[in-house]
C-alpha positions as CSV (number, residue, x, y, z in Angstrom):
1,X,65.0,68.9,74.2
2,X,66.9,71.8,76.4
3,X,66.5,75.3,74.3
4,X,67.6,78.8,75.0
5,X,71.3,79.7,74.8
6,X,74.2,78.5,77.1
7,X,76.5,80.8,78.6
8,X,80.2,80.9,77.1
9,X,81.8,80.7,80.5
10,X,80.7,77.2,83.0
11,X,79.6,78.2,86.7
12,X,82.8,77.1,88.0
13,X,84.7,79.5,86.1
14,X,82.0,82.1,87.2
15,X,83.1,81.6,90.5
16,X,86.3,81.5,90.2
17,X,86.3,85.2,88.2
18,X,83.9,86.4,91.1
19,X,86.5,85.4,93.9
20,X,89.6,86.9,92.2
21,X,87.9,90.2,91.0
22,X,88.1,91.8,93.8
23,X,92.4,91.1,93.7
24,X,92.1,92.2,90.1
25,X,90.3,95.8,90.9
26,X,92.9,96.2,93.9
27,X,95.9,95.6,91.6
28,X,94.7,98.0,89.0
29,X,93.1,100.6,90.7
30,X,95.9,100.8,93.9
31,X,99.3,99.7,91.8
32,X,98.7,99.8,88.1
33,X,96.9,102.6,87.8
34,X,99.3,104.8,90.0
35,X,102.4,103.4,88.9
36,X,101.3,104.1,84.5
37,X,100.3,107.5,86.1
38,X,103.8,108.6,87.8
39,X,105.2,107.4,84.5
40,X,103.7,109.7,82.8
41,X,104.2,112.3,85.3
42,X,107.7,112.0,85.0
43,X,107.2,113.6,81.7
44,X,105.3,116.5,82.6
45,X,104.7,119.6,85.2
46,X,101.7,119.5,86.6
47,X,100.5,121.9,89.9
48,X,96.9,119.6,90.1
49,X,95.4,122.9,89.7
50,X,96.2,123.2,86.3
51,X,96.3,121.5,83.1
52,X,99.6,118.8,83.0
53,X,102.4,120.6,80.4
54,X,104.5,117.9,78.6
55,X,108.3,118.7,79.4
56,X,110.0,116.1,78.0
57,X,113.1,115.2,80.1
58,X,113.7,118.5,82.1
59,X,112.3,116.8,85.3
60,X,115.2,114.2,84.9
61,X,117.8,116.5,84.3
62,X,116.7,118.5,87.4
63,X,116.5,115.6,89.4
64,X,120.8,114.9,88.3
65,X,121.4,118.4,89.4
66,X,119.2,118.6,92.7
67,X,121.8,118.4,95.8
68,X,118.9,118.2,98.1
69,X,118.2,114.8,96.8
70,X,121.1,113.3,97.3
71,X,121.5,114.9,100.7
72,X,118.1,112.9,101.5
73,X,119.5,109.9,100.3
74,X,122.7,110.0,101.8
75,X,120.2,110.9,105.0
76,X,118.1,107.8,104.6
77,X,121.0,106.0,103.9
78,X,122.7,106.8,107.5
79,X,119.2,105.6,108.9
80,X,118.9,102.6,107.3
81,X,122.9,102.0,108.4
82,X,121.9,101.9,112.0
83,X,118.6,101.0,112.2
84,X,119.1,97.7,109.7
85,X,121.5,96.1,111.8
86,X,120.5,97.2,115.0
87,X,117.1,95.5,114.3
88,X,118.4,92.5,113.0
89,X,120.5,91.3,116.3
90,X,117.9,93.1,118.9
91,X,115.6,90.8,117.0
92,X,117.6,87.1,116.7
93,X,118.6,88.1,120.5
94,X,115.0,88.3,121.5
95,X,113.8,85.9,119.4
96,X,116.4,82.9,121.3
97,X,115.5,84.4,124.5
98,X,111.5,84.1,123.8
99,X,112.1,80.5,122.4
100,X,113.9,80.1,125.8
101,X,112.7,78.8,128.9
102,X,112.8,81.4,130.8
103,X,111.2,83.4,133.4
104,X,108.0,85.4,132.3
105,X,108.1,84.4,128.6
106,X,104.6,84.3,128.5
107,X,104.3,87.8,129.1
108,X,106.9,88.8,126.6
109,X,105.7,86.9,123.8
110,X,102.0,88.8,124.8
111,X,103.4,91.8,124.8
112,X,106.2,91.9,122.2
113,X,104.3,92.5,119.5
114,X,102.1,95.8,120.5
115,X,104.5,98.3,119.4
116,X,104.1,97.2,115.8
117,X,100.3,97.5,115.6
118,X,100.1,100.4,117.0
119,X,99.9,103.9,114.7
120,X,103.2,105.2,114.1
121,X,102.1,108.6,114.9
122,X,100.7,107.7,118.2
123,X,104.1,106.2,118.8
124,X,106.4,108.9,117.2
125,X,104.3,111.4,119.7
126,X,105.2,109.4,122.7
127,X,108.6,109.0,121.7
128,X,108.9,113.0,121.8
129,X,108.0,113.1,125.6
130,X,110.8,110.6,126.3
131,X,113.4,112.4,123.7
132,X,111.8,115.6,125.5
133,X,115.3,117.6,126.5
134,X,113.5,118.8,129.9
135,X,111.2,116.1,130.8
136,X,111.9,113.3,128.7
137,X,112.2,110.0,130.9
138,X,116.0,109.3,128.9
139,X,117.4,112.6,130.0
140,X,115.6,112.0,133.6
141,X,117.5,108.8,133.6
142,X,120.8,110.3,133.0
143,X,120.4,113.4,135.5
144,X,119.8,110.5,138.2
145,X,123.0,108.8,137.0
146,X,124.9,112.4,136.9
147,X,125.3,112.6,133.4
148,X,124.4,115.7,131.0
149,X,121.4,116.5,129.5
150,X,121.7,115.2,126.0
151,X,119.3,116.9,123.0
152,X,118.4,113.7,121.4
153,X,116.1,115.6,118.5
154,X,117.7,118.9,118.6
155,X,121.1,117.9,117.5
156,X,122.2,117.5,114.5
157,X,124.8,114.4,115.1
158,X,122.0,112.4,117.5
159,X,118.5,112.9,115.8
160,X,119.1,110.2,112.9
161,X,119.9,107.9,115.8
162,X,117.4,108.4,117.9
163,X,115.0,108.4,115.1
164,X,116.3,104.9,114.3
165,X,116.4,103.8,117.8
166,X,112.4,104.8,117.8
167,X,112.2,102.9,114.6
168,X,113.9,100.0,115.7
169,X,111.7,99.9,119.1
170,X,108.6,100.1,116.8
171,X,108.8,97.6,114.3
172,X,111.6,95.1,116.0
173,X,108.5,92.7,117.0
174,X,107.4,91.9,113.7
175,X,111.1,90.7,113.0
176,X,110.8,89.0,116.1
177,X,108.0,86.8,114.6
178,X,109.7,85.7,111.5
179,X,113.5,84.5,113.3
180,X,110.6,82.7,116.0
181,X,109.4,80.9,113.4
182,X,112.6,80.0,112.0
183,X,113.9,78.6,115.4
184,X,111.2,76.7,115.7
185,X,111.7,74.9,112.8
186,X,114.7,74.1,113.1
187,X,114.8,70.1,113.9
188,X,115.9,69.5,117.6
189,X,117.8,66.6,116.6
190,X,120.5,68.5,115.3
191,X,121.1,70.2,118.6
192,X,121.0,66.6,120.2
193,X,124.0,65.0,117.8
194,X,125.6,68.1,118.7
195,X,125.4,67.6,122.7
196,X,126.5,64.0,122.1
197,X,129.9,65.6,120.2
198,X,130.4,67.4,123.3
199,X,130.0,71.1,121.2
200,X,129.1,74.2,123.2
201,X,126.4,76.7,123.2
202,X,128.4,79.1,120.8
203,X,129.2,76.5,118.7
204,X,126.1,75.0,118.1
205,X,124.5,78.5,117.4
206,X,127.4,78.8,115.0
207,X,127.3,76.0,113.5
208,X,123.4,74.9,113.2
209,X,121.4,77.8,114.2
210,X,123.3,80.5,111.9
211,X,123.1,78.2,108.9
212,X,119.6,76.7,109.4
213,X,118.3,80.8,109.8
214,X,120.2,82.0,106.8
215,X,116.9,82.4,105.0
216,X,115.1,84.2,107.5
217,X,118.4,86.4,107.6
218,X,117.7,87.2,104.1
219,X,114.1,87.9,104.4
220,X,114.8,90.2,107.4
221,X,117.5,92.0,105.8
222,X,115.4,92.6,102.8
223,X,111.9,93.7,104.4
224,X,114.4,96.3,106.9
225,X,115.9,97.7,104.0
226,X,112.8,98.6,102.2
227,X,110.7,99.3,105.3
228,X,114.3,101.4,106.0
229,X,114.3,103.1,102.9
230,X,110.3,104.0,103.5
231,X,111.3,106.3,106.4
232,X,108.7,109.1,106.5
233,X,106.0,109.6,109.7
234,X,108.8,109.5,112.4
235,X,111.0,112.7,110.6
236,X,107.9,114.2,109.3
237,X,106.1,114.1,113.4
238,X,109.0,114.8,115.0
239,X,111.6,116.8,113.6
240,X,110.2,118.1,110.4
241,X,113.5,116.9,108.7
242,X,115.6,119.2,111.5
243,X,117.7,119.8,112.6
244,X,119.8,121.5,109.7
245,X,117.8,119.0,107.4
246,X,119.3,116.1,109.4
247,X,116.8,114.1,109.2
248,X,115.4,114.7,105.9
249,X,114.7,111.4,104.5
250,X,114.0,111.1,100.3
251,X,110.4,110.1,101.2
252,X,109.7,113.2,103.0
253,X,111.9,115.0,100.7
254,X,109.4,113.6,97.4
255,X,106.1,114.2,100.0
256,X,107.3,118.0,100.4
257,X,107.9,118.6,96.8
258,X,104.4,116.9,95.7
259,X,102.1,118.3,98.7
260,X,104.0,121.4,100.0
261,X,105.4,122.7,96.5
262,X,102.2,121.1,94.3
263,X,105.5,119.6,91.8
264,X,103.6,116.8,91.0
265,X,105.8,116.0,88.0
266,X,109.0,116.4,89.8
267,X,107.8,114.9,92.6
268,X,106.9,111.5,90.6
269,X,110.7,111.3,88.7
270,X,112.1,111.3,92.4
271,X,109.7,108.7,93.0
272,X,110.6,106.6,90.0
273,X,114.0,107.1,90.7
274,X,114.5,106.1,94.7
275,X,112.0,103.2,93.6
276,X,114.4,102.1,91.4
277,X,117.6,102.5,93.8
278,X,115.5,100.4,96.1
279,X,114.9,97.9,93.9
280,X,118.7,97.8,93.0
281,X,119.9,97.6,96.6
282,X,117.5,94.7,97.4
283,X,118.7,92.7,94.1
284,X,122.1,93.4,95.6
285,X,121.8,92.1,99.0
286,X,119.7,89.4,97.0
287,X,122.9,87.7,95.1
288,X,125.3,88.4,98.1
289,X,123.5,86.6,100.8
290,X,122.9,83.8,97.7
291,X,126.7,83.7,96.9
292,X,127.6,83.2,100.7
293,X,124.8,80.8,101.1
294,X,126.3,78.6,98.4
């Protein structure tokens, strides 16, 4: 006769609750925790030197009358405007050629990819020799073809654009990836029928490969927009939001007010708030590329 008590939970549960523990300690300690916390913030001021003070809604109403904000946004927004589509045909382009055969694609699809592993300081410190107005390899370029000197990072009109042109560089190969694997799953028997109806290149991209990537166009569109939207190490490392507050993006905008002004509790209500707009924009672009799918 077996005596002693039995555990209320069977081994196989046991291990089970071991293997997704450490997930559960991640989610709370990296996104519940911090998101309850900025909550809260949004009701309070609160210098981390001091005690918090509840403030009821005077963070919000600030937030309604801060022009800077909205100048960040409307910043970001003129990033994410160039850099959004710019990365999405660079990347389907690229993506056709590598599934290609041609000449040297080996080397391409090896080497494609290293911009986006590498640290985006590293690359946003490189990417100020070539912008350099004296020595960069860009205005080198254009001194041999007997053009001006053009101050890519100094100017007010060109340093969104060349921040998004850096951006784009960066993290196109990871976009690169996704439209590879949708190309290569796109049945080749289609594109056979097709020959045999005597269509054309154009045609059969527009008519098979278009349609059949309409998914990965969505998933592109929505991972640029919030990776878009994320701007932060490239204005922070190389223009400090300059010229004239140019390239000021609302991340760098809520990072200065948080680390540089210690308004913790202003800081987290411009937080909330872009979070939200985020989230809006992608539920947006959600239910239009939906209603032109159907």
């Amino acid at each position: 006769m077996r005596t002693g008590s039995r555990s209320w939970i069977d081994p196989r549960s046991r291990a089970a609750l071991g293997m997704i523990l450490p997930y559960v300690l991640h989610f709370l300690a990296f996104l519940a925790y911090p998101l309850v916390f900025s909550l809260l913030l949004v009701f309070h001021r609160w210098d981390v030197f001091t005690p918090m003070e509840w403030v009821g809604l005077a963070n919000i109403a600030r937030l309604l009358r801060d022009e800077w904000f909205l100048r960040a946004i409307l910043n970001t927004i003129v990033f994410v405007s160039i850099h959004i589509p710019l990365q999405l045909v660079l990347a389907l382009v690229f993506a056709m050629l590598l599934n290609a055969n041609i000449r040297g694609r080996g080397f391409f699809r090896a080497t494609y990819f290293l911009p986006v592993v590498v640290s985006g300081v590293v690359v946003s410190f490189v990417w100020l020799q070539i912008y350099s107005y004296e020595s960069g390899i860009l205005n080198q370029l254009l001194v041999k073809l007997g053009l001006p000197r053009l101050p890519w990072l100094t100017s007010r009109n060109l340093a969104m654009p060349s921040i998004a042109l850096m951006a784009t560089w960066k993290n196109v190969g990871l976009y690169i990836v996704l439209f590879l694997a949708g190309l290569q799953s796109i049945p080749q028997d289609l594109y056979e029928v097709a020959e045999l109806d005597g269509a054309n290149a154009w045609q059969k991209f527009r008519r098979i490969t278009l349609p059949m990537l309409n998914p990965t166009v969505v998933l592109v569109i929505v991972l640029s927009t919030i990776g878009g939207f994320s701007l932060f190490i490239e204005p922070y490392m190389m223009t400090d939001g300059g010229p004239e507050n140019s390239t000021l993006s609302a991340v760098l905008y809520i990072y200065r007010q948080a680390f540089d002004f210690y308004r913790m509790g202003y800081a987290a209500t411009l937080g909330v708030a872009f979070a939200l707009m985020i989230l809006a924009v992608v539920l947006l672009q959600r239910r239009v590329a939906e209603a032109e799918h159907v």
